[in-house]
N, CA and C atoms as a LAMMPS dump frame, in Angstrom:
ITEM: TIMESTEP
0
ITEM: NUMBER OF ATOMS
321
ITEM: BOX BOUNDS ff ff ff
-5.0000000000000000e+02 5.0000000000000000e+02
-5.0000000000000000e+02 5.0000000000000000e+02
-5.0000000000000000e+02 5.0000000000000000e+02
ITEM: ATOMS id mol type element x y z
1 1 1 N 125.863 119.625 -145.506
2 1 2 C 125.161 119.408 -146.755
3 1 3 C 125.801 118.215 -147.457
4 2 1 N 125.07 117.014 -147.821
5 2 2 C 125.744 115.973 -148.404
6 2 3 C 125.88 116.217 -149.656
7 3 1 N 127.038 115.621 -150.208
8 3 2 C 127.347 115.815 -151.903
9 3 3 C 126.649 114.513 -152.783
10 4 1 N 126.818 114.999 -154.258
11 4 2 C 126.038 114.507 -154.947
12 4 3 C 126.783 113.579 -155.31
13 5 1 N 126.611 112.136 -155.286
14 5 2 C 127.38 111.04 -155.255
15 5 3 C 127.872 111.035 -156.86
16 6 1 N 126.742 111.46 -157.859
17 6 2 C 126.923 111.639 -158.935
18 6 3 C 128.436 112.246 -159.299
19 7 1 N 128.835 113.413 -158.647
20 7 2 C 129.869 114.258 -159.206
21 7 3 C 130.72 113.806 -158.711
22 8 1 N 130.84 113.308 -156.97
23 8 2 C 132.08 113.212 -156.557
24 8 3 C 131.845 111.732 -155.578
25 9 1 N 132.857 110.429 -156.133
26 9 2 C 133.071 109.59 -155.747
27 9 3 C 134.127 109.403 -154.723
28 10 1 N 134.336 110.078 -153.997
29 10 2 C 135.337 109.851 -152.649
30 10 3 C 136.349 110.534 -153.146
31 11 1 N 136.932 110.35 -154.331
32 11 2 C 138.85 110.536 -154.686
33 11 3 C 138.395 111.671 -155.699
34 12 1 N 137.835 113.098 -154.883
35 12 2 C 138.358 114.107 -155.679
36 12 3 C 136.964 114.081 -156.7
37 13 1 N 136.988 115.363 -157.184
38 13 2 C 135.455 115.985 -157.827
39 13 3 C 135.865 115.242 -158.982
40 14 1 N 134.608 114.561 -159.622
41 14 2 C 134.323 114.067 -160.395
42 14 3 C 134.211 112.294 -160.832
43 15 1 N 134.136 111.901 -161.91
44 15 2 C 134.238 110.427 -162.351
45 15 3 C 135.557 110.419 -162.696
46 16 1 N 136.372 109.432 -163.304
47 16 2 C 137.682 108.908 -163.818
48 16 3 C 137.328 109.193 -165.539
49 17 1 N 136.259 109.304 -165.859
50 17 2 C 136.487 110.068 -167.349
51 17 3 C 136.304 110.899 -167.349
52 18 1 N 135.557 111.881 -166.56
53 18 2 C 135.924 113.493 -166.223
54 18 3 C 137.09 114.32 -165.996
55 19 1 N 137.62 113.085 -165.099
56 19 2 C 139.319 113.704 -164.428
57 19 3 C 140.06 112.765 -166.098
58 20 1 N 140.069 112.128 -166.501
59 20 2 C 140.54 111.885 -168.043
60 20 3 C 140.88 113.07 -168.783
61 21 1 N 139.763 113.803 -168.936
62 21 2 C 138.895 114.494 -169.901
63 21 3 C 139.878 116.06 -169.137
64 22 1 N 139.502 116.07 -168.204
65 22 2 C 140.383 117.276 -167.753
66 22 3 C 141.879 117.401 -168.111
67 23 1 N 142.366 115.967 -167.896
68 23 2 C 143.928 115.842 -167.797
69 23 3 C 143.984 116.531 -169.133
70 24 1 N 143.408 115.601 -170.394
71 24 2 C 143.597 115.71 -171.889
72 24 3 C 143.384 117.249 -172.625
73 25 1 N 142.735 117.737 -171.864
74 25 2 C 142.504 119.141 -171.954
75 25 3 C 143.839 120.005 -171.617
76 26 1 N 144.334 119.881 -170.291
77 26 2 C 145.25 120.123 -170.117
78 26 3 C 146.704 120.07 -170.918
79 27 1 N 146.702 118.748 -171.5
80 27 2 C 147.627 118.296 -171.783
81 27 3 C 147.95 119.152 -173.634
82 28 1 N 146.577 118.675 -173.806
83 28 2 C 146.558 119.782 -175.412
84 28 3 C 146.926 120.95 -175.137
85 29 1 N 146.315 121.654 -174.079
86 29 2 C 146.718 123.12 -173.967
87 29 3 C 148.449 123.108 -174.06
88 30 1 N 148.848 122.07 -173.113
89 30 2 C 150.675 122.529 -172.969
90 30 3 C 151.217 122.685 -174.86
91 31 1 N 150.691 121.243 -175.359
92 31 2 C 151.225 121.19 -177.255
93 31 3 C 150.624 122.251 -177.538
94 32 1 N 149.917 123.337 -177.243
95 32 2 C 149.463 124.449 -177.899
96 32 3 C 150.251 125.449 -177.557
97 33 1 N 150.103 125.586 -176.468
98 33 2 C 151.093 126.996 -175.905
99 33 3 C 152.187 126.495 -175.19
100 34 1 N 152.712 125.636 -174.876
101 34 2 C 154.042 125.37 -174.226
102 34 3 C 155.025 125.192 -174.788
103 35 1 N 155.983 125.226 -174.778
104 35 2 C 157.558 125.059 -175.47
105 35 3 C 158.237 123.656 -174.74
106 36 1 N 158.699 123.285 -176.16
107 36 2 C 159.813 121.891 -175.625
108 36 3 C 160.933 122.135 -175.122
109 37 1 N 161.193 121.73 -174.054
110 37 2 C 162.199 121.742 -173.074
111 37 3 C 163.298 120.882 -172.756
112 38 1 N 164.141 120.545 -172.422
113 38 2 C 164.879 119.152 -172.284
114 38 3 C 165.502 119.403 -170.322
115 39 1 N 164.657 118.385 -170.189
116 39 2 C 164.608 117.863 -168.417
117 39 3 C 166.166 117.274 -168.577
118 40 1 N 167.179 118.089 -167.829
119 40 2 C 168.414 117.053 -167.353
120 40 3 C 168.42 116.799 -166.187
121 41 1 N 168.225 115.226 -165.701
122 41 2 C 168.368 115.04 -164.322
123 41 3 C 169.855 114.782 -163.348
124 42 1 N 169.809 115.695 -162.619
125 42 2 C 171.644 115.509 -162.386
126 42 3 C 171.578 114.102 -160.805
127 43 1 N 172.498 113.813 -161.44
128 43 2 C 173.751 112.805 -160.347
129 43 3 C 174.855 113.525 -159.539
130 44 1 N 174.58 113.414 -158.657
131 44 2 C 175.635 113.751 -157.519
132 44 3 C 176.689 112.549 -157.773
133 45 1 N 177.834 113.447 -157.484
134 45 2 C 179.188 112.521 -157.406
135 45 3 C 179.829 112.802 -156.155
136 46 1 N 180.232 113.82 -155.775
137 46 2 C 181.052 114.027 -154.591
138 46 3 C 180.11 114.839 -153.787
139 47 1 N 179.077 114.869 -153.354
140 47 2 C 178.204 116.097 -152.638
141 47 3 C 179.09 116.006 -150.753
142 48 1 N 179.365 117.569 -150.913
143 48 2 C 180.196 118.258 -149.795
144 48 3 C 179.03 117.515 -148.5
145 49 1 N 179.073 117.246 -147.753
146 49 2 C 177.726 117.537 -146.613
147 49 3 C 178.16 118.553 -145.758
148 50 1 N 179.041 119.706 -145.836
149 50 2 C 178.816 120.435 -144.943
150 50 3 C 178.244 122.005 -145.635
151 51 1 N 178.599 121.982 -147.368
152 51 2 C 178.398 123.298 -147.487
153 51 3 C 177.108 123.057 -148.378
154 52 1 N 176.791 121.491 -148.596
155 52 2 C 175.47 120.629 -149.006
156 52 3 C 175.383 121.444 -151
157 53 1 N 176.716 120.893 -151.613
158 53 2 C 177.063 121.203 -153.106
159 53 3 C 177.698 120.102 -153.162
160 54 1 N 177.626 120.351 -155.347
161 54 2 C 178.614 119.338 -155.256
162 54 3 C 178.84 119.46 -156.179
163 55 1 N 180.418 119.767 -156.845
164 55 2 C 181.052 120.747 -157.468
165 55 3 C 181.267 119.568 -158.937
166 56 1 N 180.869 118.344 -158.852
167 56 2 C 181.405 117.536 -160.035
168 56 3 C 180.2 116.473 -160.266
169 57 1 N 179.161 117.717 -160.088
170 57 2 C 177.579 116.54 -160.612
171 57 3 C 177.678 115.977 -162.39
172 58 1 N 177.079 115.305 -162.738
173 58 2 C 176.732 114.444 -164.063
174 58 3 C 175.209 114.6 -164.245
175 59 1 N 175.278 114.593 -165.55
176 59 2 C 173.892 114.786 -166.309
177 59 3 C 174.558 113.795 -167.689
178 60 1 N 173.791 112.494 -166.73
179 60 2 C 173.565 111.59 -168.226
180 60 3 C 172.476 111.099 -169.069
181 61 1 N 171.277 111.953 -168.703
182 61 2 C 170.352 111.314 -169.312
183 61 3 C 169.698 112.679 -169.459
184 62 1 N 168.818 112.808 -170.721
185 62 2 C 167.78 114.037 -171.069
186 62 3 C 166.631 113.773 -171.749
187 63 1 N 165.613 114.337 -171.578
188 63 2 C 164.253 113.946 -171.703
189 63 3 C 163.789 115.314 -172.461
190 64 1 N 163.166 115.191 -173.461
191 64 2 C 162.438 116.159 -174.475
192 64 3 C 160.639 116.362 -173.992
193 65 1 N 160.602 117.4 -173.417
194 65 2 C 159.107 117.27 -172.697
195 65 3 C 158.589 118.83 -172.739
196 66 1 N 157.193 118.919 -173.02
197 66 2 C 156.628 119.974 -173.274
198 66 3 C 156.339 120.327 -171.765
199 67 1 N 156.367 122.114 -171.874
200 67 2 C 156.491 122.847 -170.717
201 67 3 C 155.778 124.292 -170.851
202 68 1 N 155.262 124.607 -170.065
203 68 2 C 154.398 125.947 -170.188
204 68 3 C 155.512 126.764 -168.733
205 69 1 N 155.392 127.953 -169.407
206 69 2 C 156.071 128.887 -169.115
207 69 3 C 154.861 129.822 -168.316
208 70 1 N 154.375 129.508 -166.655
209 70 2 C 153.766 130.018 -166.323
210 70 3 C 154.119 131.828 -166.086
211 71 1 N 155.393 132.207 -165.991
212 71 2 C 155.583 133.895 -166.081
213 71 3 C 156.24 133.772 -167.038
214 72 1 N 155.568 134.619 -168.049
215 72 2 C 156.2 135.071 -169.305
216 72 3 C 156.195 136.194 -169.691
217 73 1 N 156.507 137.02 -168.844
218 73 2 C 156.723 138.613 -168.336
219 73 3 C 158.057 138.364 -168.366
220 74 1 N 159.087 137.591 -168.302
221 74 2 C 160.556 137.166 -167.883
222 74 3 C 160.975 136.567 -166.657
223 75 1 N 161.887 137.138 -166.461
224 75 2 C 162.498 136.421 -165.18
225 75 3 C 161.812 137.215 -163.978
226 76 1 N 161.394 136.319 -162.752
227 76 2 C 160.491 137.35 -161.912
228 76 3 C 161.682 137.446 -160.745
229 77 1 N 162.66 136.86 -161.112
230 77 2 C 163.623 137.497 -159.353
231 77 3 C 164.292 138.482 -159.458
232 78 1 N 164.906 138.7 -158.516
233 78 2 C 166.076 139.977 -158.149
234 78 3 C 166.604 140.259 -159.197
235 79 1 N 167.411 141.194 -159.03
236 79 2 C 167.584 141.932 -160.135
237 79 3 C 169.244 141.737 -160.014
238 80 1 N 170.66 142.163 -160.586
239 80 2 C 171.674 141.238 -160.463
240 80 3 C 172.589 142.445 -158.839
241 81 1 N 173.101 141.736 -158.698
242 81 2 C 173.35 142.421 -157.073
243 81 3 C 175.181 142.356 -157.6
244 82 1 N 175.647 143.242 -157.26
245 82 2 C 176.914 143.143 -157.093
246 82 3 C 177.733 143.667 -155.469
247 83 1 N 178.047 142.613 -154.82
248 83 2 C 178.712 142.619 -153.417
249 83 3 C 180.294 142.33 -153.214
250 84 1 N 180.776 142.101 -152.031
251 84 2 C 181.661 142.183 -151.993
252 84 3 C 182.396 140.368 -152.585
253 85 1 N 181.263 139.829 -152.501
254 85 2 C 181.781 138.583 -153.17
255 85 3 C 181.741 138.388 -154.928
256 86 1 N 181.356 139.408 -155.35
257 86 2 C 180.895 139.257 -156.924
258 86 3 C 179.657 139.533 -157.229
259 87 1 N 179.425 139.206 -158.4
260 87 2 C 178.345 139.7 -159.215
261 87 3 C 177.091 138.799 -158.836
262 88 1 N 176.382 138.74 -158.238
263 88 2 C 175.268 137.558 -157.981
264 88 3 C 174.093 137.779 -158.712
265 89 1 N 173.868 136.531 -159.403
266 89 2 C 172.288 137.047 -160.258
267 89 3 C 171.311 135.573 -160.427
268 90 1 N 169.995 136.43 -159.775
269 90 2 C 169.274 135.55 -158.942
270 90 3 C 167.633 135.65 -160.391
271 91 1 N 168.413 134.842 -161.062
272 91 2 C 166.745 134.584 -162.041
273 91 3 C 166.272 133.677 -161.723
274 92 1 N 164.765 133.418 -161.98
275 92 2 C 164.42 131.885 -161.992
276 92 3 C 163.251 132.314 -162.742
277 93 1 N 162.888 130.877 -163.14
278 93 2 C 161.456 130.815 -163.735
279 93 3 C 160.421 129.412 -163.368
280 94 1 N 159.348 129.622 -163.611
281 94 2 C 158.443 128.613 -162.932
282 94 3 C 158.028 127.966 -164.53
283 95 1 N 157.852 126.737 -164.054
284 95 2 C 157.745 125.884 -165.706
285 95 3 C 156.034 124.956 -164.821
286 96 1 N 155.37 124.503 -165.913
287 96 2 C 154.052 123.424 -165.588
288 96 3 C 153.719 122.738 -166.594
289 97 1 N 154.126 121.787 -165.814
290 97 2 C 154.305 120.192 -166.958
291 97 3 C 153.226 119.118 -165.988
292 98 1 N 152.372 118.244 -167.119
293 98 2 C 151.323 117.878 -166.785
294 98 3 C 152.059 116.498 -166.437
295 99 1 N 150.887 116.134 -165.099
296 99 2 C 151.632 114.558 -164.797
297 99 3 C 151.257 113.15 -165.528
298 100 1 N 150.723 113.145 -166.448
299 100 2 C 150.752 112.444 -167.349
300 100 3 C 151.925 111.919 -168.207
301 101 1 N 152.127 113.155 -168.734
302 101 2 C 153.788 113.697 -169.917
303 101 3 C 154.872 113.077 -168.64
304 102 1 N 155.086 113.353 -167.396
305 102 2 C 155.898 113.28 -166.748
306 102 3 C 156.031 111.995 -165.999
307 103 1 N 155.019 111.162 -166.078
308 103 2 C 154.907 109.567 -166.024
309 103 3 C 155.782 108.734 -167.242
310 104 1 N 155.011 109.491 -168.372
311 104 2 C 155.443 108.775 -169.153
312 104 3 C 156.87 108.859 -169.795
313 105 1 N 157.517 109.804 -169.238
314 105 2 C 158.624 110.124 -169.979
315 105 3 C 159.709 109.99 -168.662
316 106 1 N 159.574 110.402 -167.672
317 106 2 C 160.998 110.431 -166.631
318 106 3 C 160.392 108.945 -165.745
319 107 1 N 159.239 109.163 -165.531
320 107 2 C 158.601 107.702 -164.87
321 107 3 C 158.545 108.389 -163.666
């Protein structure tokens, strides 16, 4: 079944002010419901290559950027484990930041 040239020009459903129009949508939603965050991007200084760490990274630069908190139920991992090596506790969270914001701010 051929598509309607109208909606979709080769690169993905729609025109370039549609996919605009989507981004901007998007992007309001994060300033509505997302929380400001600060992106630190780390520098490796000494990274081990065998145990692939690196115990004396740097964070010299930070970026103020809005972020949506896709689980906000809390933390969705494990729960904290205590073994024979210590206390291990495995949280994480998933963040969604629009690529627009993230052009313009880390590049």
């Amino acid at each position: 079944m051929p598509v309607n040239h109208y909606f979709q020009g080769g690169k993905g459903i729609g025109n370039a002010a549609e996919q605009r129009l989507h981004e901007d949508i998007i992007v309001e939603g994060l300033k509505i419901y997302g929380q400001d965050v600060y992106y630190l991007p780390r520098t490796l200084v000494n990274k081990d290559l065998i145990l692939g760490e690196d115990v004396s990274s740097r964070f010299d630069d930070s970026y103020l950027i809005e972020m949506y908190f896709e689980n906000n139920t809390g933390f969705a991992g494990e729960q904290e484990i205590i073994s024979k090596f210590g206390l291990e506790i495995r949280d994480d969270t998933s963040l969604m930041v629009s690529k627009r914001s993230w052009k313009n701010l880390v590049g």
